[in-house]
N, C-alpha and C positions, 0 to 999 in steps of 0.2 A: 911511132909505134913503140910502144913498152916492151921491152924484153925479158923474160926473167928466166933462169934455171929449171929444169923440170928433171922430172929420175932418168930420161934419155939423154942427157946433156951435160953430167957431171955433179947432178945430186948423190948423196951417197946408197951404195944398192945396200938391202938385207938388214934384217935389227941389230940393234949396238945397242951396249950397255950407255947407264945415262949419262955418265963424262966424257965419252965419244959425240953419243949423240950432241950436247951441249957446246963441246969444240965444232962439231959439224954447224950446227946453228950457227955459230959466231963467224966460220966461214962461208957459208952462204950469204949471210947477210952484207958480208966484205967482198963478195963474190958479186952480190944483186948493185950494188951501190959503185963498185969499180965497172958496171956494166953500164951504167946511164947515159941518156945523152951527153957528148960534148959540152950542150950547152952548160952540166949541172955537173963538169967534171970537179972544179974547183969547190963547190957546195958540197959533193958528196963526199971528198978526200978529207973536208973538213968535218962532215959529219961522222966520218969512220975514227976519225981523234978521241971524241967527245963519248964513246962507247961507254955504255954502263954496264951495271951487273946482270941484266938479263935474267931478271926474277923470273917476270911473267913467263919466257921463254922456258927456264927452268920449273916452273909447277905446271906448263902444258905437259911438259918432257914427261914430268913426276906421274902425272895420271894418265900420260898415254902406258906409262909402265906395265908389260904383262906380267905371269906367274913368273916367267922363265929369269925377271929383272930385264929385257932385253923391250927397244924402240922402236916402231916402222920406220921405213926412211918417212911417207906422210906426215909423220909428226915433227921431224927437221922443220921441210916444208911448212908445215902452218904456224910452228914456234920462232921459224925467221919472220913469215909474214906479219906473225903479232909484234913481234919486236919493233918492224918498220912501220906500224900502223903505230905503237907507242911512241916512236920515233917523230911524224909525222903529228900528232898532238902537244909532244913540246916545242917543235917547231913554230905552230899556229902560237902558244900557249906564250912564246917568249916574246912575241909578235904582241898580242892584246896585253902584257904586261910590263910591257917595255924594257924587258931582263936582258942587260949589258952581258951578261955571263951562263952557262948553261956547263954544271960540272968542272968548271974550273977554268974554262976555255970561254973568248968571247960565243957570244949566242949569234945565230945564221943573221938575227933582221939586224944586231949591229957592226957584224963583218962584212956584210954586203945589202944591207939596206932591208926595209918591209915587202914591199912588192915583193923583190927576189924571193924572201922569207914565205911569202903566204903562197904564190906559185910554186916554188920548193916543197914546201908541206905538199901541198896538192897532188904534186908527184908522186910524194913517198904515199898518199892515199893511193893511187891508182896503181903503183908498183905492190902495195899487198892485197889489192885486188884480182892481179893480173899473176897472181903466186896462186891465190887460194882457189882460181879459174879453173888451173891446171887439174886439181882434186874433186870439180864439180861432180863429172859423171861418177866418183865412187863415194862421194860424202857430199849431197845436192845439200844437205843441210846446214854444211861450211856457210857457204855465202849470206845464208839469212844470218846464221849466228853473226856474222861480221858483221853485217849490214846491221842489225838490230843492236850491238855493240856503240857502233861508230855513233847511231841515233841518241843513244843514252848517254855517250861523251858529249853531244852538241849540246843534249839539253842540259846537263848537267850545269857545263860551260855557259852557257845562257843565262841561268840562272845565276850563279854565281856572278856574273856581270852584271845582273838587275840589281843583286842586292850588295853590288859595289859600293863601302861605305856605309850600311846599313844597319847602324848602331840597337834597331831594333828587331835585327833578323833572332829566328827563337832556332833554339837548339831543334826540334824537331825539322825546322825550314833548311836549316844545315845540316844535318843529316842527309835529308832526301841531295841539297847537293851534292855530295863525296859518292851520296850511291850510285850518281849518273858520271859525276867527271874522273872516279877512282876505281871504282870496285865493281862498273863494269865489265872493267877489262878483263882481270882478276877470274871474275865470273866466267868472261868466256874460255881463259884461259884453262880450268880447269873442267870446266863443262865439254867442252873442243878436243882435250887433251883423253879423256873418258872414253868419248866418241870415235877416237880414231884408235883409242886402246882397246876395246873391242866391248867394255861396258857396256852390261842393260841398260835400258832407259831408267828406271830407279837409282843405281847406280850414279849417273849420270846428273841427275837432275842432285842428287846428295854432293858427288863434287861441285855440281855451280854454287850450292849453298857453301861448301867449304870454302869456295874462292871469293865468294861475297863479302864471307866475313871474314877474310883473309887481307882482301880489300881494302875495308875501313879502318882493320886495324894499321893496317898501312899508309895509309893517310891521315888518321889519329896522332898514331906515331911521330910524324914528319911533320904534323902543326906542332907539335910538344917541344919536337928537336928544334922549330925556328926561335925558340926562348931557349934553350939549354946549349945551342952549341956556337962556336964560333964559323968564321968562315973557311977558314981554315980548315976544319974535319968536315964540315957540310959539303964544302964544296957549291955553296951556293950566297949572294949576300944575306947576312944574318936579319931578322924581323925583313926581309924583303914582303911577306904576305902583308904585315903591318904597314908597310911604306908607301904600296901597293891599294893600300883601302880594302884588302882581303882581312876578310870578319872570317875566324878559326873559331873553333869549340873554345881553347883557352882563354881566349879573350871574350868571348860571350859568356860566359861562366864568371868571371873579373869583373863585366861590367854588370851582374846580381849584385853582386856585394857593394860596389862604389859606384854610382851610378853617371857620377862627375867623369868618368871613363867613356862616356857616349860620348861626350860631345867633342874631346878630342879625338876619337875615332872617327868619328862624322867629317872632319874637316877633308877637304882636300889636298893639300900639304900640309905633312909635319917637318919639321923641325928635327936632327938627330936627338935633339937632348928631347924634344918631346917623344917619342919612338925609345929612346931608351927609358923614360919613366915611366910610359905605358906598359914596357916590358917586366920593369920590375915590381909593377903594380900588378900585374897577371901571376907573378909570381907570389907576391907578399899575401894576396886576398883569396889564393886558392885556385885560382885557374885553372894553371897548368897542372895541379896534382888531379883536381876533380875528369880536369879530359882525360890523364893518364887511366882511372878509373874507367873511364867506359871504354878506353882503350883493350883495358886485362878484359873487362866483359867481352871482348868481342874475341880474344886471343883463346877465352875459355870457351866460348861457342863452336869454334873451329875446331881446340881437340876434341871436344864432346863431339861435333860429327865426325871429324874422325873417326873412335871408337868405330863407327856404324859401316866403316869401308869393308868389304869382303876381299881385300885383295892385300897379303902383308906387307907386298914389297913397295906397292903403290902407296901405299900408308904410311912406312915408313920413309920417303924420301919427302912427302909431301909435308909430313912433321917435320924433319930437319929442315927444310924451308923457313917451314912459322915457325918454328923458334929464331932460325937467324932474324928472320924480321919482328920477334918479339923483345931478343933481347938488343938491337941493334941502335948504336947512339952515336949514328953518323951517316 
């Protein structure tokens, strides 16, 4: 039986400003992971290391925001849960890409094998099931939105596994992938966040578009970054999507211009010195400048609905957001 935290049991009571709220999130989620079984005590200690920045957790926080600046505790609650459902998708994610590394720290399937790895994931799915349960009877809505989330991750992920290598995938076929295995999430994050901050459905349905395109440009970003950074500031191995047979916007863009770029993409192993000339050649032919370009488009789409938010304070935290993830180069 899953156990997780509810507001009777040491969630936090009453609204809190959002860097309260946000520490509370980071403790719950330390809270839900130190609570697991035995069996997954040594997985979950390691997955409490590997902690990220808790965007999404932070732009649910952002639009649960009322007039007042101030958070339900409910919105802790579902800003842990989405974190551990995020959680829960790198896990699988490091599993199907056989990623030695995960922020800097070995990844779950090579410090304790795949199985463990995909039964692990599994968990942390049923653990932010078993959080956002809790909130059913006052927000029956939660669990579709997860559930219709988690759907648009699998296909997304699917997808991008068909066209593994797929030196002919077209930009618009890529797109549709990032919308399912990225900026789902993003979507529910601020849509969820809406919802539990007391937004109309108008309202509501304008932040899933601002988290949409908050999204892509999200993972626009983070293709751009596996050419520009090292391993070192990533925190992740550098061209690993390239190494991987993951086909990004930059390098579909790259291979317009020099076409002789398919067929090393195509292969099934490269070579480092092959992976570094592909790199530089995404570079040299335009690539990477042209994804940064739909990149800004998408950055500009998001303040533009902005603009349209009726609520300042919720507008304004949700911008300082997308800008850290617009200007961010690491």
């Amino acid at each position: 039986m899953i156990e997780t935290t509810n507001k009777h049991d040491g969630a936090p009571q009453g609204p809190r400003p959002l860097a309260e709220a946000l520490e509370m999130t980071r403790a719950l989620i330390q809270q839900t992971l130190d609570g697991v079984d035995p069996a997954l005590t040594d997985i979950a200690r390691h997955l409490g290391k590997s902690s990220g920045k808790h965007i999404r957790a932070a732009l649910l926080l952002s639009a649960a925001t009322d007039a007042r600046g101030l958070i339900e505790p409910d919105a802790v609650t579902a800003a842990a849960a989405l974190e551990i459902l995020h959680l829960a998708t790198l896990v699988h994610d490091d599993v199907i890409d056989d990623a030695p590394t995960r922020r800097g720290l070995p990844s779950i399937q090579s410090q304790f094998g795949k199985k463990t790895a995909v039964i692990s994931g599994d968990y942390l799915f049923c653990l932010c099931f078993s959080m956002i349960a809790g909130m059913s009877h006052q927000y029956p809505e939660q669990i579709s939105l997860f559930a219709r989330a988690i759907s648009s991750l699998c296909i997304g992920e699917l997808n991008q596994h068909k066209h593994n290598r797929d030196s002919e995938l077209s930009v618009m076929g890529y797109m549709r992938i990032i919308a399912g295995k990225t900026a789902a999430l993003f979507f529910l994050a601020l849509y969820a966040g809406g919802l539990l901050g007391g937004a109309d459905e108008k309202q509501r349905r304008l932040l899933g578009r601002i988290g949409f395109a908050i999204g892509m440009l999200f993972q626009l970003a983070d293709d751009c970054l596996d050419y520009e950074s090292t391993s070192d500031t990533l925190k992740k191995s550098v061209k690993h999507d390239l190494a991987e047979g993951v086909i990004t916007l930059p390098l579909i863009f790259a291979m317009r211009q020099n076409p002789a770029l398919k067929t090393i993409a195509a292969r099934s192993r490269l070579s480092a010195g092959e992976i570094r000339d592909v790199a530089e050649a995404v570079v040299q032919k335009g690539g990477l400048s042209q994804a940064r370009t739909i990149a800004e488009r998408y950055y500009h789409r998001a303040c533009k609905l902005l603009d349209q938010l009726d609520e300042p304070v919720r507008q304004m935290q949700i911008r300082q957001l997308l800008d850290q993830i617009h200007n961010r180069r690491h």
